[in-house]
C-alpha positions in Angstrom: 0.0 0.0 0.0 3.0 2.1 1.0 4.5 1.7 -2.8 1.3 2.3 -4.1 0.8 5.8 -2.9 4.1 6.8 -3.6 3.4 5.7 -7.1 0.5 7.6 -7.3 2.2 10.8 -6.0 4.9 10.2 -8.3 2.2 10.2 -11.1 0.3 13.4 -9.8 3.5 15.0 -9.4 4.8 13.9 -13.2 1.1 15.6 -14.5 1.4 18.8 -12.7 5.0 19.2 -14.0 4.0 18.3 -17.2 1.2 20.8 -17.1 3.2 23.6 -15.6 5.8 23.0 -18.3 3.8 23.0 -21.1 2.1 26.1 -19.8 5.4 27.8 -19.4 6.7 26.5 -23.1 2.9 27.5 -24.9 3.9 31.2 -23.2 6.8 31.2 -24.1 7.5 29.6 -27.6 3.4 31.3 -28.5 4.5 35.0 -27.5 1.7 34.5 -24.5 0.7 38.2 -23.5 1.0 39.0 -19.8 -2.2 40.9 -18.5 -2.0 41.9 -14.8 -5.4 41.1 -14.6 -7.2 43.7 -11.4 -10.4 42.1 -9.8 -11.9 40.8 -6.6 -11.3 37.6 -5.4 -13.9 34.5 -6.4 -16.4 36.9 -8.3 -17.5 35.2 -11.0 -17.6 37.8 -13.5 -14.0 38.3 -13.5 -13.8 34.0 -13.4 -15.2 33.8 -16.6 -13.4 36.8 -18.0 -10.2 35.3 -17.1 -11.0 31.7 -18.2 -12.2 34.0 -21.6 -8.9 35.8 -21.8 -6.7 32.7 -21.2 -8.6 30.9 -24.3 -8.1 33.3 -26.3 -4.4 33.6 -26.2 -3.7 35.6 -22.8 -1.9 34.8 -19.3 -3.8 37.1 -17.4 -1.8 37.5 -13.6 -4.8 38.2 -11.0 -4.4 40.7 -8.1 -7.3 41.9 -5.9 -8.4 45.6 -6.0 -7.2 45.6 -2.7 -3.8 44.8 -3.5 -3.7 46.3 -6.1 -4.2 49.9 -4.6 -1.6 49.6 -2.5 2.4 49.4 -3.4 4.2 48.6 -5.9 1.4 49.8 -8.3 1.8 53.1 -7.6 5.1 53.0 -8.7 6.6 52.0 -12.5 8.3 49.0 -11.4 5.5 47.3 -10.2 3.9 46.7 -13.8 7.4 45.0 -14.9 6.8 41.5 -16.9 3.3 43.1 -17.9 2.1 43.7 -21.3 -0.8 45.1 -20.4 -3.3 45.6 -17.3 -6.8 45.1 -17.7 -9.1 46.6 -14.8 -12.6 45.1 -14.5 -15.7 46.5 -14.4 -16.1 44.9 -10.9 -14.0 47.1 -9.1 -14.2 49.7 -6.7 -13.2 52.8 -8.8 -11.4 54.1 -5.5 -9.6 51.4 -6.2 -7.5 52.2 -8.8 -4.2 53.8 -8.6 -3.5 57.1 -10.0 -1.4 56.0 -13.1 0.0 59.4 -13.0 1.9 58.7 -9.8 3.7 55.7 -11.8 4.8 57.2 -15.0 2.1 55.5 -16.8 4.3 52.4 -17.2 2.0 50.3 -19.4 -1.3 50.0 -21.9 -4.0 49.9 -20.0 -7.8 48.3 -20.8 -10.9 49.4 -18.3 -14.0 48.2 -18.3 -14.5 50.1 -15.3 -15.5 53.7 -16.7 -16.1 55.8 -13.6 -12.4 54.8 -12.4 -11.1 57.7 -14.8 -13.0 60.4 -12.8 -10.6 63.6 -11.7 -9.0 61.9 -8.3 -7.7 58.7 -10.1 -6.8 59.4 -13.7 -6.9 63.6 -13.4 -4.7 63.5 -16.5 -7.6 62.1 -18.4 -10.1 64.9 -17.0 -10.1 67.8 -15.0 -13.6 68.0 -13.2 -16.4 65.0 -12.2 -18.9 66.8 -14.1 -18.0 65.1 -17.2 -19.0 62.3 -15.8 -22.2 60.3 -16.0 -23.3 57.2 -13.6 -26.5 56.1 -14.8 -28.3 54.7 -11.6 -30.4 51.7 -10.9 -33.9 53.9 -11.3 -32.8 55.4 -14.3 -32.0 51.6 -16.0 -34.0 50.0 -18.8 -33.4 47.3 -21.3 -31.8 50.2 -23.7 -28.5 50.1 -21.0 -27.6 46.7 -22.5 -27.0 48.1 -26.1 -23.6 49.9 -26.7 -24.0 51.7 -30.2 -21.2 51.1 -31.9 -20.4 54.5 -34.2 -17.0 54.8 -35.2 -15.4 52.2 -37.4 -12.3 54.0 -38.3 -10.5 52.6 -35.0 -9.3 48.9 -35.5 -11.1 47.8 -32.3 -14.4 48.5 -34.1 -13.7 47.7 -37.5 -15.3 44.8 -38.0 -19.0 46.6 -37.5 -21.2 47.7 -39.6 -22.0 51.4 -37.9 -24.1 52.0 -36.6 -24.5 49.1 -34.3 -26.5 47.6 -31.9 -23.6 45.9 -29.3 -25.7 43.8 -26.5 -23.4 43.4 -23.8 -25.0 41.5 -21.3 -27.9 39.2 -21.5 -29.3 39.6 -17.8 -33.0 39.8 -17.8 -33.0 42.9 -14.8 -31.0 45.6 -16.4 -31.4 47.4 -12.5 -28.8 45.3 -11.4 -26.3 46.2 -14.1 -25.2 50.1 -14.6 -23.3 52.0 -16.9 -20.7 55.1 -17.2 -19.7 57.5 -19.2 -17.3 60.4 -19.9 -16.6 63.5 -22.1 -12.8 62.2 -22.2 -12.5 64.8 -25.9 -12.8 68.0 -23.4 -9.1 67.1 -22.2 -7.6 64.3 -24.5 -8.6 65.7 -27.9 -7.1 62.7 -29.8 -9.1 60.1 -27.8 -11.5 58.5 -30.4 -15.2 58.2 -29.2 -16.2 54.5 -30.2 -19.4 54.3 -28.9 -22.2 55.1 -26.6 -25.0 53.9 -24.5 -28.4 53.5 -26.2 -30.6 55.1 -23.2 -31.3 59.4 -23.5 -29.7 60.3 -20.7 -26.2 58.9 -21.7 -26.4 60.5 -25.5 -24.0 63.0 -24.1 -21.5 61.3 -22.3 -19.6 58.1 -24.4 -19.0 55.2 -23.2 -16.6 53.7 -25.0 -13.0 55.6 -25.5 -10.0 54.6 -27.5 -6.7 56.9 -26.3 -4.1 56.7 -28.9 -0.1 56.3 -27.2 1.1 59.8 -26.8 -2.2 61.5 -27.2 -2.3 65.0 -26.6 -3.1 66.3 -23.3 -4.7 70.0 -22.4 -3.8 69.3 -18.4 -0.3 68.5 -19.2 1.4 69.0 -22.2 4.2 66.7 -20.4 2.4 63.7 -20.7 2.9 60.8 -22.5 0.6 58.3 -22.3 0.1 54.6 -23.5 -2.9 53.3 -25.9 -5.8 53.4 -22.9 -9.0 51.6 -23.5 -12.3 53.0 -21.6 -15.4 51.0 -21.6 -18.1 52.2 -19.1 -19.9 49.3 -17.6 -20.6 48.0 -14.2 -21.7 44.4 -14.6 -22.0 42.7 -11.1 -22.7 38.6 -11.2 -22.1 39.7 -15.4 -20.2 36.7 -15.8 -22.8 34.1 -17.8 -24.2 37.0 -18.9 -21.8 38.3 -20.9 -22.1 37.9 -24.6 -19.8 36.7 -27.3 -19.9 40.7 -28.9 -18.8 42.2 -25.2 -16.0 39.6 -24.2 -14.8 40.3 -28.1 -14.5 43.9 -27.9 -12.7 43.1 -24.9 -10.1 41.3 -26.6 -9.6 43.5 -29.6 -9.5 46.3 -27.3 -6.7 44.4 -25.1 -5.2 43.5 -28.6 -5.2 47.4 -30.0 -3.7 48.6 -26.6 -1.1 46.4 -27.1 -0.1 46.3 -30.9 -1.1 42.4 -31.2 -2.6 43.0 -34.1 -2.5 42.9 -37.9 -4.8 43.9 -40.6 -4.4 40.9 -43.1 -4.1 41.1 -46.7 -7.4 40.2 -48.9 -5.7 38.3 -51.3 -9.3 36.9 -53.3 -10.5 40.5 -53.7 -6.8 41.7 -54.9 -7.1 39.1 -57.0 -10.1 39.9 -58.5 -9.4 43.5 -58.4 -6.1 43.3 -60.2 -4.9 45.4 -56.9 -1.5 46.8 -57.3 -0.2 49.3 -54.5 4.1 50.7 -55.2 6.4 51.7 -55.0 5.9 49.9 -51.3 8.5 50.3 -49.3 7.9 54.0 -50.4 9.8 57.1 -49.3 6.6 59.4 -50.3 3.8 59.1 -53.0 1.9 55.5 -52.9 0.3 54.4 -55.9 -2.6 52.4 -56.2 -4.0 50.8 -58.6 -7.2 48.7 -59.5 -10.0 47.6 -61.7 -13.6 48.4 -61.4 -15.6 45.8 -63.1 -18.9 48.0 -62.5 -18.6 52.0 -62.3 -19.2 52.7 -57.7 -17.9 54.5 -55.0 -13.9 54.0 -53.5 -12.8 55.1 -50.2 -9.2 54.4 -48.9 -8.4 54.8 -45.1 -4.5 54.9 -44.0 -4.1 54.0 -40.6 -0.9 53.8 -38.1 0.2 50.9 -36.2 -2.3 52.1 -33.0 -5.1 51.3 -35.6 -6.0 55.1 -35.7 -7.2 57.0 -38.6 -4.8 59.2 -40.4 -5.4 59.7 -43.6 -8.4 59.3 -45.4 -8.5 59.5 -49.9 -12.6 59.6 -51.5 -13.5 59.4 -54.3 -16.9 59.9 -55.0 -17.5 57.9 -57.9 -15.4 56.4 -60.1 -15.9 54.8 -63.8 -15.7 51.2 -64.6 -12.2 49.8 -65.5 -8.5 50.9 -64.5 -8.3 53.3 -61.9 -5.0 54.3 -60.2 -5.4 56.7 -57.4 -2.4 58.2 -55.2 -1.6 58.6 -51.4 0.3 60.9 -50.1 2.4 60.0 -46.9 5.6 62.4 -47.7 4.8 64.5 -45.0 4.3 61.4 -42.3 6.9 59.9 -40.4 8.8 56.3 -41.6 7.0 53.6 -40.2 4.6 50.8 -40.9 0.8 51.8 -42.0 -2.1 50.0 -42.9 -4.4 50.6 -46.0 -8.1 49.4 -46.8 -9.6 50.1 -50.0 -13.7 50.3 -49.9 -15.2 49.4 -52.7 -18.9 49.1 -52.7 -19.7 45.9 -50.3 -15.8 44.9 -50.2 -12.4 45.8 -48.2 -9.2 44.9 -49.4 -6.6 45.4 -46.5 -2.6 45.9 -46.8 0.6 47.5 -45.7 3.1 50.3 -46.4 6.2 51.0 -45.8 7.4 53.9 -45.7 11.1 55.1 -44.8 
């Protein structure tokens, strides 16, 4: 008997090895991103979101809120080996650390909006009345839809604007709650992506996408990461969630942190007869295509933060060759991405320019 349970420790303790090492070899060898992951301890909305996150390629790091708000995360040092913190929307917005104290060390994703009012994040804002809270009287089923408006960002690409986003499928909307902020007042390059469906949020978006080293009016000193803001306050979300929210999640944690690509459409080039050069380019880009049917052509440049930067229209344009030209001589050397619109298509590539 004595033999038999040192064989099966022997066993348990081969499997846990085993499943520690191939944990630390699928981080390692699969560029696993570290998220120091801020929550409260057995709630099952963050259980689910981390179980979420590690499927879809993370190695989120947990840490209570109360933990979290005291040291070492109110110094720089504290974030080292992170990619990326993600703050839920479970937390106690007094909380979270005032990023300003710690240099803002890393990119940061927060689903809990009212933890960027003036005594956390003041860089962000300069006064609580650009905030809204919408309370549990004011709640209707119109708080679970996030309109979706801007598809120029990268997070929110992929939707048709404008559009309906359900976020949580919870049958009492009084127990959920949502935020929002007038974050363009003091960070005028922070892209509005979306706001809450109900009236009395119209004003106040709830969904915010801060570009790294986004102006700031408070101080000009600043630089700041890519910074996420999503407004809800889900608690017991966790089987509620749906697939769109816990998505928009992940691209959002993907944007903050460059893990992203837009990918080639090599069918439509094809059929196209899509030809972009000189690429690498030190200037003009030209781009060529065919038009089997005379129809509208847009072409959006973005940078590598997936923000807007230039955008070429074209109206109309006549059936056959068409070669069109952007102009990115007066933008610095680096890596952009293109998308051509035409009529119900997108054909998606890169340039070089240096």
């Amino acid at each position: 008997m004595k033999q038999l349970n040192i064989t099966i420790m022997k066993k348990n303790l081969y499997q846990f090895t085993t499943i520690f090492l191939l944990c630390l070899f699928s981080s390692t060898v699969f560029g696993q991103q570290n998220i120091l992951y801020v929550g409260k301890t057995d709630d099952p909305v963050d259980t689910k979101m981390m179980e979420f996150l590690y499927e879809e390629g993370y190695s989120p790091i947990f840490v209570s809120e109360d933990d979290f708000k005291n040291s070492p995360y109110d110094e720089a040092a504290g974030y080292d080996g992170y990619d990326a913190i993600f703050i839920s929307e479970v937390v106690g917005s007094g909380s979270v650390v005032n990023f300003k104290n710690a240099g803002f060390p890393i990119p940061c994703v927060s689903t809990e909006g009212y933890c960027v009012r003036v005594d956390r994040w003041d860089f962000i804002t300069n006064n609580d009345e650009q905030f809204k809270q919408a309370s549990s009287a004011d709640l209707n089923s119109d708080i679970l839809t996030l309109v979706i408006e801007d598809a120029d960002n990268w997070i929110t690409s992929n939707y048709d604007t404008p559009y309906d986003l359900v976020w949580s499928t919870a049958e009492d909307p009084t127990a959920l709650g949502v935020t929002g902020c007038k974050l363009n007042e003091n960070v005028p390059d922070a892209v509005e992506l979306g706001v809450f469906l109900q009236d009395i949020m119209a004003d106040f978006p709830s969904f915010w996408a801060i570009p790294e080293g986004s102006t700031l009016i408070s101080d000009n000193s600043v630089t700041l990461p890519n910074i996420v803001v999503l407004g809800v306050i889900g608690p017991g979300l966790g089987d509620y969630a749906t697939d769109d929210y816990n998505m928009l999640v992940v691209n959002s944690l993907k944007w903050v942190t460059g893990d992203y690509e837009i990918p080639e459409d090599i069918i439509s080039a094809m059929k196209y007869d899509l030809n972009v050069w000189p690429n690498p380019t030190n200037g003009i880009v030209n781009v060529s295509f065919d038009l089997p049917l005379s129809g509208n052509v847009r072409i959006n440049v973005y940078n590598v933060t997936g923000s807007l930067v230039k955008t070429l229209v074209s109206d109309y344009l006549t059936a056959g060759n068409n070669t069109l030209q952007v102009d990115l001589s007066g933008m610095a050397d680096a890596q952009y991405f293109y998308e051509i619109h035409i009529e119900n298509e997108i054909l998606r590539g890169k340039i070089c320019k240096n």
